[in-house]
N, C-alpha and C positions, 0 to 999 in steps of 0.2 A: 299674863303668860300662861301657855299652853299646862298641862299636870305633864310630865312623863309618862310613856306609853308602860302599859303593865309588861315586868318581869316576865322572861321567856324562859322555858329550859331549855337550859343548851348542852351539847351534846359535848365532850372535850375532844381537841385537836388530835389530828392523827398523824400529825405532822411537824418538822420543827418549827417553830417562831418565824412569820415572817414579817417583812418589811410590804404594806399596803400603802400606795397613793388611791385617795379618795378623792374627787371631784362630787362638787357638788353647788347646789344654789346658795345665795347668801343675801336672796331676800326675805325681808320678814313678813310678806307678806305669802311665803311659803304655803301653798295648802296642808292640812293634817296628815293628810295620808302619805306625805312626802316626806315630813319632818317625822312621822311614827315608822316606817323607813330608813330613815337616818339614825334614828337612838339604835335600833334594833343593830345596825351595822355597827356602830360603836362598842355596843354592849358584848356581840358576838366576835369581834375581833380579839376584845381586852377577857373573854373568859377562855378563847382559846391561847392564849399568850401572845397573839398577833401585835405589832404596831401600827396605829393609824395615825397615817401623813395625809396632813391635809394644811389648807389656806387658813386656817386661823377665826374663819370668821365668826362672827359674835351672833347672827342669826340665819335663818333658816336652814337648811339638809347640814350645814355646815355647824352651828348652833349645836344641832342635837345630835351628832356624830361624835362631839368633843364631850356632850354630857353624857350620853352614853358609855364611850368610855372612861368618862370619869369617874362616873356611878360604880363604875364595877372593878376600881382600880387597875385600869389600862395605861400602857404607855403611849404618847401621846408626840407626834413632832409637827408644831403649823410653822408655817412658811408665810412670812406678810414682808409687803417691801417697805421700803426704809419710809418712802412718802407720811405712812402714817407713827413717825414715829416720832413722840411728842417735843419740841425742843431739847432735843438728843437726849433726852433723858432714858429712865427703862421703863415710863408708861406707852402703851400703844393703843392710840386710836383707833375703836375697831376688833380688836382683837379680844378673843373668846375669855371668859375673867378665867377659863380650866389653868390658863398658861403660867409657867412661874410657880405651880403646886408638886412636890412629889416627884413622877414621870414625867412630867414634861418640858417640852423643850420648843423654844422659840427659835424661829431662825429670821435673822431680816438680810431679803436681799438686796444689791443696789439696781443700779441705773438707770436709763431715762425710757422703759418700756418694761415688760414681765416679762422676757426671756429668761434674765437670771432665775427670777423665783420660780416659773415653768419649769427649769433645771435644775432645781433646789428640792423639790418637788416628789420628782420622777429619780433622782440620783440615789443608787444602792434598792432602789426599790425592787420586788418580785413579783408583783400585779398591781394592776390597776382594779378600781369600781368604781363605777361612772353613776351617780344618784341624780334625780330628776334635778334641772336646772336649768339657766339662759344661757345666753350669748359666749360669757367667757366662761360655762362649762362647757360649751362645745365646743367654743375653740381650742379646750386643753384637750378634751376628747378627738378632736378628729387630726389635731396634730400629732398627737401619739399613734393613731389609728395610722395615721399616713407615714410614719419613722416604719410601725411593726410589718404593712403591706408591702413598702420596699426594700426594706431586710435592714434598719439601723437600730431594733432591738426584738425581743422576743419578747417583752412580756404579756402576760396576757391582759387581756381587756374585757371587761363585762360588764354590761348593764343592768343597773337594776329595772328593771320595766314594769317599773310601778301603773295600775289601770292603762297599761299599753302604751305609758308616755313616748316609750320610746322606738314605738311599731314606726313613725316615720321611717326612722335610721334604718330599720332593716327594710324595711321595702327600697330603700333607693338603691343600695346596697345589694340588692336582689336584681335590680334594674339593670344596676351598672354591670352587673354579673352577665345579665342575660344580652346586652348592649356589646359582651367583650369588650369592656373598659378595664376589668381588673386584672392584674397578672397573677391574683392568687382569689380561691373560691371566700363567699362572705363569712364563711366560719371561720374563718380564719383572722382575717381582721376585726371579728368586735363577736362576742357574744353573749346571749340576752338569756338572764333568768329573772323571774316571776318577785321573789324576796330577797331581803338583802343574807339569809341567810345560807340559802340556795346559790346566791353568788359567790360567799367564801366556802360552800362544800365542793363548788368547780372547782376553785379556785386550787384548792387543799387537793384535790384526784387530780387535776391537771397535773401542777408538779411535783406528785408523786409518782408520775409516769418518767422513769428511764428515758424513753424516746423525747419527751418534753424536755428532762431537767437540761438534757447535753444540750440544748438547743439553748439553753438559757445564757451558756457563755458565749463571748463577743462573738455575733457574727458580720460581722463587716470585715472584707479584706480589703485593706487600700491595695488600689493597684497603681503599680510604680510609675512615677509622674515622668516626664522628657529629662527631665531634671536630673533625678536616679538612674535614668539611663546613661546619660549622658556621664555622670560619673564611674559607672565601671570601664571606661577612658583613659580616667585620671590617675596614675601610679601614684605610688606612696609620698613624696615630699609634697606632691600637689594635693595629697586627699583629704587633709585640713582644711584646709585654705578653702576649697570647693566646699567641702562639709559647713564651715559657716556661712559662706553666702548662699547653697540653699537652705539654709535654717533661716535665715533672713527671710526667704521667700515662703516659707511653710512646711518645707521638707522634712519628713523628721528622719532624719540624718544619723541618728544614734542609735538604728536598728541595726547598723549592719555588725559583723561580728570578728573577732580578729581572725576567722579562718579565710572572710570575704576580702578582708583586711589586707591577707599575704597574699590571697587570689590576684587581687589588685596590685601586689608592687610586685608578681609575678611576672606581670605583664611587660614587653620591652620597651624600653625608651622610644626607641626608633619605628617602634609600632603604632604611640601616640603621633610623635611628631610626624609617620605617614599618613593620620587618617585626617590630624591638624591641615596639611600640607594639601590635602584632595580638598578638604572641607573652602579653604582656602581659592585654590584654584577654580571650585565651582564658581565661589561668590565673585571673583575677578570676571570670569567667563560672560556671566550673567549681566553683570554691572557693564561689558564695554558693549555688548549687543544692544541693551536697553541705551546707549548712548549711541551706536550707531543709527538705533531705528529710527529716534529723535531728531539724531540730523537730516535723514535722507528725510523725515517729514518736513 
């Protein structure tokens, strides 16, 4: 087994505690300079009071991000799914021996893919950092990457770009820029520092920035389905009854409010049953043409 990379000084946090997801490789056949990377982020998260969310695993970026902050009494939350999880008992297969000490905390998620633990992951989180790794670090990285470019979260993202691992990602990135494939410029979706400790000093200015933080709450507006339309319609004895079966169908139904409420049985009887009664009439209309043209064929 590799020594621990030598003790750094760190600087302390300028900022409150955050919640980090870390990505990273989880093989052991890791190069050094990836896994002396990895301690360093561990080490630096846990002396600024940060916690590092990460997958659990027992070697490589993934290994020495959890000794890391274990070393330096960090809090600590990995995410493994249930697959490895030993004849139901609370040993796990795989998982880093940090877990079950102190700080930390194990999470197992279920079902028959990593969507849940992706979401186990990333939930309550306030950035990401992306450390050198394969296939399913970039597929957690570029699916967050593609959530943050079309607007289903802000946080931020940043690479550690260890010997330029990660120079691919921005040049396509640049490409796709210059191609007018993206709706938003490359800094914005993913950004690259040099160390891992360079990554959490962004990290720390970015949401220390006013203009960033507001950004950090929910920005996704649903916008109202045929469904929700269709119920400002419905006056009040009907607006249950409607309210369950589009919740049946996904609608979430229990936003509206009781001023939307009274808006609604506002509305007059006779005003339903005339828009019922055209709606009606169309579909007669429709139905006996489509049956004349039939015949005369």
């Amino acid at each position: 087994m590799e020594a621990d990379p030598e003790p750094t000084q760190q600087k302390a946090s300028s900022t409150k505690p955050l919640r980090i997801c870390c990505y990273g490789s989880s093989s052991s056949h890791t190069p050094s300079q990836y896994t002396a990377a990895a301690y360093n982020l561990g080490q630096t998260l846990a002396l600024r009071g940060h916690t590092c969310v990460n997958g659990a695993g027992a070697s490589g970026c993934m290994e020495y991000m959890n000794r890391g902050a274990h070393d330096n009494n960090g809090h600590i939350v990995g995410v493994i799914h249930e697959k490895f999880v030993v004849d139901g008992s609370d040993c796990f297969e795989g998982a880093n021996s940090v877990f079950g000490k102190g700080n930390r905390r194990l999470l197992v998620a279920k079902g028959n893919d990593l969507q849940e633990r992706k979401r186990l992951l990333v939930e309550g989180a306030d950035a990401i950092v992306v450390l050198p790794g394969g296939p399913g670090t970039w597929d957690e990285l570029w699916e967050m990457a593609c959530a943050r470019h079309i607007g289903f979260h802000s946080m931020p993202i940043v690479c550690v770009n260890v010997d330029d691992y990660y120079e691919p990602f921005r040049e396509i990135l640049q490409r796709a820029h210059k191609d007018e494939l993206l709706y938003k410029h490359p800094s914005y979706i993913l950004h690259f520092e040099e160390t891992s400790e360079a990554a959490v000093d962004w990290i720390e200015k970015y949401l220390a920035d006013p203009n960033n933080s507001t950004k950090q709450q929910k920005v996704i507006k649903r916008r109202s389905s045929i469904l929700k339309r269709l119920q400002s319609n419905v006056s009040g004895s009907t607006l249950s009854i409607w309210g369950r079966m589009t919740s049946f169908f996904g609608d979430d139904v229990d936003e509206y409010d009781s001023a939307s409420e009274k808006r609604l049985n506002d509305v007059p009887v006779w005003h339903n049953f005339a828009v019922f009664s055209a709606g009606l009439s169309l579909g007669l209309l429709a139905a006996s043409r489509i049956s004349s043209n039939g015949a005369r064929v």
